[in-house]
N, C-alpha and C positions, 0 to 999 in steps of 0.2 A: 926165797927171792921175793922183793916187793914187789907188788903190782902196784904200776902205774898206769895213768890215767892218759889217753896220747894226747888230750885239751880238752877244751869246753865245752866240743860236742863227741861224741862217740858214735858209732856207727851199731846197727844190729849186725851185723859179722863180726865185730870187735865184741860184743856183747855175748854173744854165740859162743866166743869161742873161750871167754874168761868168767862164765856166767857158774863157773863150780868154784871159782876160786874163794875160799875161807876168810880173805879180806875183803871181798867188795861187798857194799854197802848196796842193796837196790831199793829204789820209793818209786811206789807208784802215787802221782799228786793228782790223780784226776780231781775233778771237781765242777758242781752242778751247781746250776743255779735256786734260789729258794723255790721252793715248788713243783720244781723239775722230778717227772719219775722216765727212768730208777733213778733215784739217789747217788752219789758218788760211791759210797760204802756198798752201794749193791752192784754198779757198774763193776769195783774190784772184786766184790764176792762172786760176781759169777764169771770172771775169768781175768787172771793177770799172767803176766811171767813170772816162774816159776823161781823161788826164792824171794820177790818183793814183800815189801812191806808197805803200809798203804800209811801214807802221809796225809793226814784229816786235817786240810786246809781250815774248816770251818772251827774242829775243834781244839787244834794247834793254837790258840791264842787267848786273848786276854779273857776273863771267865767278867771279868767286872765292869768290861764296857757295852756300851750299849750297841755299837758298830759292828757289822761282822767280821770277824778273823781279823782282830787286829793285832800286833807281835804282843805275843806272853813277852813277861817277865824274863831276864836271863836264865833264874833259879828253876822258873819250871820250863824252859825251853830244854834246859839240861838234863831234865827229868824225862823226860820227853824221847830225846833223841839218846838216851843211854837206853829208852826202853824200848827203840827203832834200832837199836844197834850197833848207833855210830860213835867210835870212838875217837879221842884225839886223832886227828892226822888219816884218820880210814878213806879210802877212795871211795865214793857218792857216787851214784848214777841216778838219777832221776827223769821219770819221762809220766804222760800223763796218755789217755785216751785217744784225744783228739788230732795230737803231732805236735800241736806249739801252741797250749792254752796257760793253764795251771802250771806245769811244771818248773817253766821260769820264779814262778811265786816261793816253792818249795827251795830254789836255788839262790835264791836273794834271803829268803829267811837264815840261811845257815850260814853266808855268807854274814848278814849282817851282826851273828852271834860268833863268829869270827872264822868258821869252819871253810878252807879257801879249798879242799881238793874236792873238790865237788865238778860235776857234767851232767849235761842232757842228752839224752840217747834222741837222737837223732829221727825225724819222722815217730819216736814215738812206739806206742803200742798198737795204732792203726799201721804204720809200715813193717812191725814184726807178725801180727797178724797175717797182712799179705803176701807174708814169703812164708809163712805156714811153718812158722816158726813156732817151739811149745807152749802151749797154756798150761795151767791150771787150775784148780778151784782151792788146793789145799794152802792154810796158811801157812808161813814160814816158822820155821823152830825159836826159841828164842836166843838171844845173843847176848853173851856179857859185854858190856861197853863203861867206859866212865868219858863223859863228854864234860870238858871245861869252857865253859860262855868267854866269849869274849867280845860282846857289846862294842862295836863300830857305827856310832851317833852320824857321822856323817851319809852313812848312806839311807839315810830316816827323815823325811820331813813331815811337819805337822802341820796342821791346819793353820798354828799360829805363824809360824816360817812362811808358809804363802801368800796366806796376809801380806807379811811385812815385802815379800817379793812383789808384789803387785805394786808396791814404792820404790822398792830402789831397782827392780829388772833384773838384780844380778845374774840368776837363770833363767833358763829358756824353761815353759812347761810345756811339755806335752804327751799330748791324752790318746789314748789306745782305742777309747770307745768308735763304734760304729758313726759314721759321719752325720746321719740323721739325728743319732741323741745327743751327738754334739751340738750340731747347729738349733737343736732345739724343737724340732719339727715333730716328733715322736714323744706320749708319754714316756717317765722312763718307770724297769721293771719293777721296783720298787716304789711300794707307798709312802706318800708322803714326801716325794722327793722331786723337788722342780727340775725343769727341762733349760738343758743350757750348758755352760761351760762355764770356765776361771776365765774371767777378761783377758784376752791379750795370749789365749794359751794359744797352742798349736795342735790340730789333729793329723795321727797317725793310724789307722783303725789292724788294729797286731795282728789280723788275718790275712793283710796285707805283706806278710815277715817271712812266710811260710808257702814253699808250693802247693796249692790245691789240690791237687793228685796226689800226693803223697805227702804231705804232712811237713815234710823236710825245710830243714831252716834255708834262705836263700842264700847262694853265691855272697861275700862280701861285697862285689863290685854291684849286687843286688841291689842289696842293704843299705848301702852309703847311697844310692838314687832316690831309693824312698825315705831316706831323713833329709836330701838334699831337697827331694822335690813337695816335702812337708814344710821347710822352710827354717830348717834346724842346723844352726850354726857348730859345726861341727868341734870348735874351739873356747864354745863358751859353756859356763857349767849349766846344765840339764837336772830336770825333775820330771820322774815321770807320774801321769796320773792314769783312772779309770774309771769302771762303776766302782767297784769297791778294794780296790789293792791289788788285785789278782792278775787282770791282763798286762799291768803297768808296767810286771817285770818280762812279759814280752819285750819290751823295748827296751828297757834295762840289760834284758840279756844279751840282745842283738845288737847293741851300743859296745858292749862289752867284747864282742866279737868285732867288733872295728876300733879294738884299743882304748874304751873309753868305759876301765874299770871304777870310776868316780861316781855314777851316774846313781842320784839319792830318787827315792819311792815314797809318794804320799802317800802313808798307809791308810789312811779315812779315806781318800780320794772321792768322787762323787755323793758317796753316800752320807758322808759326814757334810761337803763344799755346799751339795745342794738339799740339806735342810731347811726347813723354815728359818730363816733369822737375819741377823747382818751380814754375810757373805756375797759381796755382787755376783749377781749371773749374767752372763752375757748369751746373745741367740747370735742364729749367723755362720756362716762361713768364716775361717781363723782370718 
């Protein structure tokens, strides 16, 4: 019998109770920021659910750019995710440390290499935690997989696409970051890199997406208040941005849960926009 997947998020009881099954796919996507101890790879070494594999946002990506964890190539994305496990068509589960940081990132990356049965466990590995649910230390066996790319450009923008958006408005941007780095008022983490936003974007800050207590992604009727009361036209097309690619698909994911599987990810996002150079920055409240 196949296992499926019952949608986009999955529950840890759902998880609990198909977590021996031979098809599912588990990633843990946690991930830290530069400098941060412990490290994400240590955060999964010293304890994850028991069968994950640990999805390395950082080193998941392009080796030749200068940006952090930008998308690899299709060819070694394949590489990659054959030697995580996943094969054609395999049911994904993905969840991250925190409840709703990173693991959206891991979920837009596979999607964008065409992988669609993919989910978020729900609250995460802090809500599996709390109900005293198993850990482990040891890593997972390995898995034979052959993973075929299939590269979907649309849900990709580049620095030069927002460019050219900042002329013609087609989409709406908007940014996940914290309201302060947005508006400007705070260095931000990274050296080198101005304070500010994309003119004209909109802030959403992703911790906003998720209850506090527990991790958990919000009700729908939630969700559509805080893109409504962010200023985000529900009908027009959407880019999402951040610091650097990661939280963006917090809101990509949570779009997507209110029917708005369309929704493209600058994957430079801050890091690449607010370099030294010609990219305007704006301060400010959106």
């Amino acid at each position: 019998m196949t296992l499926e997947l019952p949608g986009p998020l999955v529950s840890t009881e759902w998880l609990a109770d198909h977590l021996s099954s031979p098809e599912l796919v588990l990633l843990d996507a946690t991930f830290a920021m530069p400098g941060a101890t412990p490290t994400a790879p240590e955060i999964f070494a010293a304890s994850h659910i028991p069968g994950a594999r640990f999805f390395d946002i950082d080193h998941i990506a392009d080796p030749n750019s200068p940006l952090p964890h930008m998308l690899p190539s299709p060819e070694d994305f394949a590489t990659v995710a054959e030697g995580l496990g996943i094969h054609d068509g395999a049911p994904v589960v993905i969840y991250d440390a925190t409840g709703l940081m990173s693991a959206p990132r891991a979920w837009w990356t596979l999607r964008v290499f065409g992988h669609e049965n993919v989910a978020i466990l729900n609250g995460g590995f802090r809500k599996w935690k709390a109900e005293g649910r198993a850990e482990t230390t040891e890593p997972a066996p390995p898995k034979k997989a052959t993973f075929t790319p299939r590269f979907r450009p649309e849900l990709v923008r580049s620095r030069e696409d927002v460019l050219t958006n900042l002329d013609t408005a087609a989409a709406q941007v908007i940014d996940a970051r914290a309201a302060d780095r947005f508006e400007g008022t705070v260095p931000e983490p990274r050296p080198g890199i101005r304070s500010g936003h994309i003119p004209g974007s909109l802030n959403l800050p992703f911790g906003k997406l998720s209850d506090p207590a527990t991790g958990e992604v919000l009700p729908p009727e939630a969700l559509a208040e805080r893109f409504r009361d962010a200023g985000l036209d529900p009908h027009k097309p959407v880019i999402t941005s951040c610091g650097s690619g990661v939280t963006a698909g917090v809101l990509a994911f949570t779009l997507s849960l209110l029917g708005r599987d369309d929704v493209a990810v600058y994957d430079g996002s801050w890091s690449e926009w607010g370099r030294e150079g010609d990219t305007p920055v704006a301060t400010g409240k959106a």
